[in-house]
LUMZASE-663177 format. One record per residue (C-alpha): residue number from 1; x, y, z. Coordinates in steps of 0.05 Angstrom, whole numbers. Example, Ala and Ser with C-alpha at 12.3 -4.5 7.8 and 13.67 -1.06 7.14 Angstrom:
@resi: 1 | x: 246 | y: -90 | z: 156
@resi: 2 | x: 273 | y: -21 | z: 143
END
This chain:
@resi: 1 | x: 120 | y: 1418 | z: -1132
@resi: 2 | x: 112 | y: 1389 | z: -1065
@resi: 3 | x: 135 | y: 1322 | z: -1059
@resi: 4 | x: 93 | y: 1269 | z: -1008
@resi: 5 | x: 133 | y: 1254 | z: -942
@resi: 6 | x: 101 | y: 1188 | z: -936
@resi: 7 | x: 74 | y: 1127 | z: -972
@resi: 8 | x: -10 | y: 1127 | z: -954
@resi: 9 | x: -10 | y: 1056 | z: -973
@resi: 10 | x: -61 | y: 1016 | z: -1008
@resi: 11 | x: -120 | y: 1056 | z: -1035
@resi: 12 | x: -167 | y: 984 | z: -1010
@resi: 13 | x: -206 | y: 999 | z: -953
@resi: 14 | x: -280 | y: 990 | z: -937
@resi: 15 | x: -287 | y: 1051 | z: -913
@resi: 16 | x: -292 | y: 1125 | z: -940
@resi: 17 | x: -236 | y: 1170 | z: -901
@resi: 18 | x: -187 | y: 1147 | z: -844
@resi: 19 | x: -231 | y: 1175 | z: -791
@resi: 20 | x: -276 | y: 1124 | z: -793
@resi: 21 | x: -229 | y: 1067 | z: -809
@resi: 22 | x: -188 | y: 1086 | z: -739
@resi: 23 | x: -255 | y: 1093 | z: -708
@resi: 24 | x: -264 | y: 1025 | z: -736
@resi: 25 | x: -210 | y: 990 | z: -712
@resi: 26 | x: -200 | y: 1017 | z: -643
@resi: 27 | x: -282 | y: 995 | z: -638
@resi: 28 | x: -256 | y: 925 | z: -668
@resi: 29 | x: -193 | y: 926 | z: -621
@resi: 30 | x: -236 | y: 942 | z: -561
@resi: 31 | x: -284 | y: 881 | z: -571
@resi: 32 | x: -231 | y: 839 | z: -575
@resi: 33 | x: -202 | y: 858 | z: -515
@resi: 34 | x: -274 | y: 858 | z: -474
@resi: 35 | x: -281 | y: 784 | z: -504
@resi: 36 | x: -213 | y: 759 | z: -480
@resi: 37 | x: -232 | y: 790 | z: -402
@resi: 38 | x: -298 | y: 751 | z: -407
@resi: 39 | x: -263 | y: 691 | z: -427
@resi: 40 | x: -203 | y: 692 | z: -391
@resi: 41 | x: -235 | y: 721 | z: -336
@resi: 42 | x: -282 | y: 656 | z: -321
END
């Protein structure tokens, strides 16, 4: 019996594998970071 190395965590998430969730949040992270630029940036 193998035992898990690691705790995955909460099985909640809005989205179907952790693919898209990363994909999802580094999209998320990256708008964030463009809307900071436009604002500090004036």
């Amino acid at each position: 019996m193998s035992e898990q190395k690691f705790e995955r965590g909460t099985s909640l998430s809005i989205f179907v594998s952790d693919r898209r969730e990363d994909i999802g949040s580094l999209i998320f992270a990256l708008l964030i970071a463009i809307g900071i630029v436009v604002f500090v940036g004036q």
